[in-house]
N, C-alpha and C positions, 0 to 999 in steps of 0.2 A: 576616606575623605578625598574630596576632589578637588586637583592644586587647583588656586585662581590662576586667570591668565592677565597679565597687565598687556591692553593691547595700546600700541599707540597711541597720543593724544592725535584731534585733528589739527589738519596744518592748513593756514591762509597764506595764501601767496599771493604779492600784488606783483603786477610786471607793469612798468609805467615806462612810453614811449612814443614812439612816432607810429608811422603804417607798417615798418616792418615787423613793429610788437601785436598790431593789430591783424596782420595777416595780411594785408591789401592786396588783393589779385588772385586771392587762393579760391579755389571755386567750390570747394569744401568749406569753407571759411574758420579755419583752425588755424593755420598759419603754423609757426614753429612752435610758440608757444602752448598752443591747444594739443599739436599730437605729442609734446614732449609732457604736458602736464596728463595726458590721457595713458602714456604711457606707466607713469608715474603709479597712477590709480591699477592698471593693470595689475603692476607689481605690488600691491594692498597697499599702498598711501594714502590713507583716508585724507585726499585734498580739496581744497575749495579753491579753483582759480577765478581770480580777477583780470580779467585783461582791460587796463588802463591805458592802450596805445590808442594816440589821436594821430590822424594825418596831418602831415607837415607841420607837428610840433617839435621844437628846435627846444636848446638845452635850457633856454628861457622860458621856454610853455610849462616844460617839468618841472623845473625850480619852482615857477611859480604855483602848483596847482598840489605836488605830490603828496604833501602833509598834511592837508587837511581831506584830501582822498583817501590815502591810508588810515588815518585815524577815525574815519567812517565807516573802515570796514576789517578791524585790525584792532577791536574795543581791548582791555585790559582785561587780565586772565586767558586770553587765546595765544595759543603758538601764529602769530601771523609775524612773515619774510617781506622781504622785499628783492626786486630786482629791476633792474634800468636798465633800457639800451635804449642811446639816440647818438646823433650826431650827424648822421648822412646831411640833413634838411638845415644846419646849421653852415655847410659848405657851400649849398644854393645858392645860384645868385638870390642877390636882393631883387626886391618887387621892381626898382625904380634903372635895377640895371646898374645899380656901379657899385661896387664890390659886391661882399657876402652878405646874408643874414645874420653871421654871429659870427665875428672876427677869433680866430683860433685862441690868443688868449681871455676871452672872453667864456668861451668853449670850455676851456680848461676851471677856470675859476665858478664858473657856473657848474660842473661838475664837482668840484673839491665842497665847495658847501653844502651841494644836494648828499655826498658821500657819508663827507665829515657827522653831517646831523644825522642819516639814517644809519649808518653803522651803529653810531653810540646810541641809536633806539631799540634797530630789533636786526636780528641777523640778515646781511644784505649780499648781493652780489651784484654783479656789473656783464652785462654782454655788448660787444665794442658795436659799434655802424656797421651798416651794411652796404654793399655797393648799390651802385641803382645803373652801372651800365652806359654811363654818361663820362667818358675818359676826363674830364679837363671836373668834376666834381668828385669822381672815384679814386682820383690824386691825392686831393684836401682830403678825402673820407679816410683814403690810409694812412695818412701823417697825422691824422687826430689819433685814428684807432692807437698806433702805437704810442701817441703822447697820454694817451686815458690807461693804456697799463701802464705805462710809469708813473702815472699818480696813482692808479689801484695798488701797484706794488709796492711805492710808498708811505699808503694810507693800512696797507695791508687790507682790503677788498679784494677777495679771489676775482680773478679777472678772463672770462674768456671772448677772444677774438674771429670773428665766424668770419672778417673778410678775408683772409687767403683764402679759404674752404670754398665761398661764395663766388669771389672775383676768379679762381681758376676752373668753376665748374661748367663744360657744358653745357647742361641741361639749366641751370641758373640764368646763361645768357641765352640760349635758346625759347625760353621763357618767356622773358622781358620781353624780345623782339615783337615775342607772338601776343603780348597783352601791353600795356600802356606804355610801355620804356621805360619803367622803372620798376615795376616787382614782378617776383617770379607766380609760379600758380604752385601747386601740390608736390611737384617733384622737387621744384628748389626748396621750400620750406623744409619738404619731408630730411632732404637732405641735411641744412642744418639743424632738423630736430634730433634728429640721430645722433650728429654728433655732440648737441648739448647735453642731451640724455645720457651719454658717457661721460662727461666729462666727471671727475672725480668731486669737484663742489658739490656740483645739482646731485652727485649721487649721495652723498653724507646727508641731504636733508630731506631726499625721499624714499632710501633704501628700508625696506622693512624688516 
């Protein structure tokens, strides 16, 4: 007799965010999400990725959009995740020039509900802002990143933070220079796809 083999169910993964969930400036157009969910696959993860990142959407745009996105593509009986990362575009000035587009606790508050609700739906995680290279916004962007793991930590949401990895690379700022001012191309992404692809969450839900 021949044993059966249980293989894995498949998995949906939605990543919901700004342009750095989107890739923007990658000339590959995979961005970090794409070679880390490609890696994934690599490794037998039968996965379906969603990339959900919109440009310059701020922790407003996600709040407002992500549930009824995910529930569109995330039906009932499917193993479907989630993941967010935004905040950079939330430190931006405002359109009109005086102050930001979403005042810090705003930021914070606008994330705890986005959290709160996807946690207690389907398994989630959280990836912090990224820099964009702009020092007087790359300021705000690390004072959120660190204030969004202390609510992931409190919320218990595994939490990873790609801006030191980001802001001290190289080739990250080499990058930006060379394309718009604010995203990198294939070598910065690549970089933080490597190191998401290790980290020990993203490995628990796509090790085979």
């Amino acid at each position: 007799m021949v044993a059966m083999t249980t293989l894995p169910a498949p998995l949906r993964i939605c990543f919901f965010g700004d342009s750095m969930v989107n890739g923007t400036g990658d000339d590959a157009c995979l961005g970090w999400v794409g070679r880390a969910a490609a890696a994934a696959r690599r490794g037998g993860c039968d996965l379906t990725l969603y990339n959900l990142g919109v440009r310059r959407d701020t922790s407003v745009d996600v709040r407002a959009r992500w549930r009824a996105e995910a529930e569109a593509r995330l039906p009932p009986g499917h193993d479907g995740r989630l993941v967010f990362s935004f905040g950079a575009n939330d430190g931006c000035a405002a359109d009109d020039g005086v102050g930001v587009r979403v005042p810090p606790a705003r930021s914070l508050a606008n994330a705890e509900a986005i959290l709160t609700a996807a946690s207690a739906w389907r398994p989630t995680l959280v990836v912090g802002p990224f820099p964009i290279c702009d020092p007087t916004v790359d300021r705000r962007t690390a004072a959120l990143s660190a204030a969004f793991g202390d609510l992931c930590a409190r919320l218990g949401v595994p939490y990873f933070a790609p801006f030191p990895l980001a802001a001290g690379s190289d080739i990250w700022a080499r990058e930006v220079a060379a394309g718009d001012g604010a995203h990198p191309n294939a070598g910065g992404y690549a970089l933080v796809a490597e190191a998401f692809a290790a980290w020990p969450a993203w490995r628990a839900w796509v090790s085979a």
